[in-house]
C-alpha positions as CSV (number, residue, x, y, z in Angstrom):
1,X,-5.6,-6.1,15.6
2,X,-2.1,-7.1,16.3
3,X,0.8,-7.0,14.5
4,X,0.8,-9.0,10.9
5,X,3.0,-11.4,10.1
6,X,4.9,-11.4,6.6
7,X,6.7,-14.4,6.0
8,X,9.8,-14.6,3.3
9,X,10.1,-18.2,2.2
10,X,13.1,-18.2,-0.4
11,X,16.0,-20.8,-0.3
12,X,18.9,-17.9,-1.5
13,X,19.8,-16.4,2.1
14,X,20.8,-13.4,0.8
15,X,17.5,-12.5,-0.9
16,X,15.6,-13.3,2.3
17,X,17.9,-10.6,4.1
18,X,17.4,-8.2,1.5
19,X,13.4,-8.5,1.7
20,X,13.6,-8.8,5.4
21,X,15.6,-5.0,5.2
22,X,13.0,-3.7,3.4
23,X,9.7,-4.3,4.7
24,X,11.5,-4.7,8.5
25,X,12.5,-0.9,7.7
26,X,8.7,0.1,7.5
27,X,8.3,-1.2,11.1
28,X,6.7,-5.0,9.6
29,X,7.2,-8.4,11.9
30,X,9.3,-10.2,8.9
31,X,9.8,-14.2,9.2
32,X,12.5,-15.8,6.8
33,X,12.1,-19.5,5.9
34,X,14.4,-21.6,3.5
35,X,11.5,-23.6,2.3
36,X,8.0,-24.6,2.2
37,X,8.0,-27.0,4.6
38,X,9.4,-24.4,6.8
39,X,6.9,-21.9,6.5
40,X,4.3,-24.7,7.3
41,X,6.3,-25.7,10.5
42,X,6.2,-22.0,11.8
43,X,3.7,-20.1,10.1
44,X,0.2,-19.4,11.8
45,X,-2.2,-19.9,9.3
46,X,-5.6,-18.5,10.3
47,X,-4.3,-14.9,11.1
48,X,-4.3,-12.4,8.5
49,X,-0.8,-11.7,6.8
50,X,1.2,-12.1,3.7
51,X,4.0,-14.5,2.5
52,X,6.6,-13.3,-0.3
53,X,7.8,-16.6,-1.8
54,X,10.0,-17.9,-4.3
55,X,8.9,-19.8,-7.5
56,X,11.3,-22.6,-7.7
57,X,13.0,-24.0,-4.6
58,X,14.3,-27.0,-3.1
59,X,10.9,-29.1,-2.0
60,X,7.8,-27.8,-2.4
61,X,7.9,-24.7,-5.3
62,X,5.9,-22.0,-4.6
63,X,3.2,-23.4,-6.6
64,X,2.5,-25.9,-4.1
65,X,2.7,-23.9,-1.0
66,X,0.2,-21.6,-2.6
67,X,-2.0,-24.6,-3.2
68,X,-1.8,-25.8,0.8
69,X,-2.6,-21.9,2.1
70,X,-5.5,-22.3,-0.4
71,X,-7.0,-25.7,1.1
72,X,-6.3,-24.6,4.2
73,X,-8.7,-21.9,3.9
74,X,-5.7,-19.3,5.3
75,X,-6.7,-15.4,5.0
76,X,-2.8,-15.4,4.2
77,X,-2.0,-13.3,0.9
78,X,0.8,-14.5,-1.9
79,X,3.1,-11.8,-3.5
80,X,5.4,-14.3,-6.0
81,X,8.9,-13.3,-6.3
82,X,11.0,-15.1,-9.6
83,X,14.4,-14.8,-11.2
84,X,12.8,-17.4,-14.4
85,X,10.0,-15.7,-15.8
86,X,8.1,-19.4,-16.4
87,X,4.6,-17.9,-17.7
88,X,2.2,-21.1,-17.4
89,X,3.4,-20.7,-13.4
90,X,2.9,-17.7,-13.5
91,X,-0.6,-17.4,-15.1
92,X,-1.2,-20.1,-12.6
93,X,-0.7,-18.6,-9.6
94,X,-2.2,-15.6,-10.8
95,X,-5.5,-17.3,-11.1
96,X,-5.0,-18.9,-7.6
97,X,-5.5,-15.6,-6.3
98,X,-1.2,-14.3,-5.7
99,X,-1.3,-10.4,-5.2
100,X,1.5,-10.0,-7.8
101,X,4.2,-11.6,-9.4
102,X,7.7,-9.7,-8.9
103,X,10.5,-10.5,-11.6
104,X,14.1,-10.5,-9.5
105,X,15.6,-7.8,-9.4
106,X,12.6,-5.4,-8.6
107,X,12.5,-2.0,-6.7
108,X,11.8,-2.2,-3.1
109,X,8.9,0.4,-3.9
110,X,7.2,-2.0,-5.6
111,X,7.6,-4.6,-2.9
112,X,6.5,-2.7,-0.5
113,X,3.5,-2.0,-2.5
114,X,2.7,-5.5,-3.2
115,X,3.0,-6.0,0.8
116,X,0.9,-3.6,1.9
117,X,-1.6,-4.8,-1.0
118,X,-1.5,-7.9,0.3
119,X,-1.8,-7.2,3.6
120,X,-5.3,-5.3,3.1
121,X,-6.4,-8.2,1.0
122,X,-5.7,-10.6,3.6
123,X,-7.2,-8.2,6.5
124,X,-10.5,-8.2,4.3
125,X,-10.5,-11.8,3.8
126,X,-10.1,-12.4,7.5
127,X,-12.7,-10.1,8.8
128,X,-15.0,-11.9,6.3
129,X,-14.0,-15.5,7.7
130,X,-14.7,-13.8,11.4
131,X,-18.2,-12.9,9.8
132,X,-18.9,-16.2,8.2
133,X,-18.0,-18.0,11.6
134,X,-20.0,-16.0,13.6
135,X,-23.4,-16.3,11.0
136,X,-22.7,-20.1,10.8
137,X,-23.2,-19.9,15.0
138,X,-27.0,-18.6,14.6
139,X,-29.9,-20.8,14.2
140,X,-32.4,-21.3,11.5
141,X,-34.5,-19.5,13.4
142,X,-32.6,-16.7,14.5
143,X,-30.9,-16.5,10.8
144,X,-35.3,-15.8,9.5
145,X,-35.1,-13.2,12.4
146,X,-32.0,-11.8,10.7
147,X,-33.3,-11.8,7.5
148,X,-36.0,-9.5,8.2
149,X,-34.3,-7.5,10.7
150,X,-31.9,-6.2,7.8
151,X,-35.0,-6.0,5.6
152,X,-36.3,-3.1,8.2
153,X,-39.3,-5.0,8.9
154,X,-40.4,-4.0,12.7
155,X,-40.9,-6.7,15.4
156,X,-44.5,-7.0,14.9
157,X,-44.1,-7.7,11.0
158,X,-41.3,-9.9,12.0
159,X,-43.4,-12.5,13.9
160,X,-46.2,-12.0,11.4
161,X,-43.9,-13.4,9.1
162,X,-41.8,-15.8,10.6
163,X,-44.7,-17.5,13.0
164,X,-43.7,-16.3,16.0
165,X,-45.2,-14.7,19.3
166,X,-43.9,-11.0,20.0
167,X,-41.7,-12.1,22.8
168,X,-40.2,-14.9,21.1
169,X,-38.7,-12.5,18.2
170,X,-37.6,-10.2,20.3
171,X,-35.5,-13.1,22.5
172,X,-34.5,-14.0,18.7
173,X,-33.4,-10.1,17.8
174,X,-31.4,-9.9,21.2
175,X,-29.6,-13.3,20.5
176,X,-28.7,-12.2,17.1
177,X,-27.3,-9.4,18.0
178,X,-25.2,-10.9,20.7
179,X,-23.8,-13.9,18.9
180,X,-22.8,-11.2,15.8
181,X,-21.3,-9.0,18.5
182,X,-23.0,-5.7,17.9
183,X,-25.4,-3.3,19.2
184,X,-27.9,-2.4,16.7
185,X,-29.2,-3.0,13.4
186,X,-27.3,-0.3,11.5
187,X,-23.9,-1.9,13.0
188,X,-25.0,-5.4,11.8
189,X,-25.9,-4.2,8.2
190,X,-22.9,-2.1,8.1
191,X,-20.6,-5.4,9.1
192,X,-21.8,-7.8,6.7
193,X,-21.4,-5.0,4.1
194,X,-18.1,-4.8,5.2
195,X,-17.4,-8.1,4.9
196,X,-19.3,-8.2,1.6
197,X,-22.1,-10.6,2.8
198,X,-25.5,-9.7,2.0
199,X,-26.8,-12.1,5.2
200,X,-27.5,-15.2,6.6
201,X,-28.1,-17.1,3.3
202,X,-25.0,-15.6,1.6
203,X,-23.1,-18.6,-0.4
204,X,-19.9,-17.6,1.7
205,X,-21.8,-18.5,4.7
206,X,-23.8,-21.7,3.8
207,X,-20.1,-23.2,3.1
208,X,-18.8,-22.0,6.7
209,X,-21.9,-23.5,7.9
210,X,-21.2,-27.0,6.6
211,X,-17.8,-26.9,7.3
């Protein structure tokens, strides 16, 4: 995977620098941005990453840039940074899913460990969207191949089950295992576990399918 992006969205310059000094010391690609509208401008939103923002700025407040990377669907991860400790805000974006919420000043230990928290989180989340997308691509008929191919059942069972000749579930089994990019059974099962999707009628992916 390439580099991730971190993106610093505070109006104070100063702070931005001082963030920007500290993850850019641990060898991170850091982008900093005076405001929300900003980060939207710049920021590439379907690529795993994290954004360390401010609460309250000029514009759109940290609340609501949290809100668009949520409707957006973005694999991007929130750490909140605040000099006012407003507790309804934070409880808020909390629930939205934010890694942490930082209380200015903080160490640059735990900075770096809300980062790098965030950064797995938002690795995970993208490897699952990649997942999704790539279930969502099968048919119905090659998701009731998949089904029973992760239940261990053996080509013969397989078309007993699904109505199917021989040769058809085999064309079905090659087709799934090219359009989820792997070689084997084992690597598919071990994918969707990684991705925490049990297979093709997952909730996760009925929603990617629709959408």
């Amino acid at each position: 995977m390439t580099e991730l992006n971190i993106y610093v969205v505070d109006d104070d310059r100063a702070v931005s620098l001082s963030v920007q000094a500290v993850l850019s010391h641990q060898g991170h690609r850091v982008h900093c941005l005076a405001s929300g509208e900003e980060f939207f401008a710049s920021a590439v939103l379907d690529r795993p990453g994290c954004v360390v923002t401010d609460v309250q700025m000029p514009g759109s407040s940290g609340v609501d840039l949290q809100r668009r990377l949520l409707a957006a669907r973005s694999p991007l991860s929130v750490v909140v940074v605040t000099g006012v400790a407003d507790v309804p805000t934070a409880v808020a974006m909390m629930e939205n899913g934010a890694i942490t919420l930082l209380e200015k000043p903080y160490a640059p230990a735990d900075l770096l460990c809300a980062v790098e928290r965030g950064l797995a989180a938002s690795r995970e989340r993208w490897r699952a969207h990649a997942v999704r997308h790539r279930l969502a691509q099968l048919t119905d008929e090659e998701r009731g191949v998949l089904e029973q191919m992760l239940a261990g059942q053996p080509n013969k069972a397989i078309a007993h089950a699904v109505a199917m000749s021989m040769r058809t579930v085999d064309r079905r089994r090659q087709a799934v295992l090219e359009k989820m990019g792997v070689g084997s059974v084992p690597e598919l099962a071990l994918m969707l576990g990684a991705a925490r999707l049990t297979g093709p009628t997952d909730s996760d992916s009925t929603l990617a399918a629709r959408n």
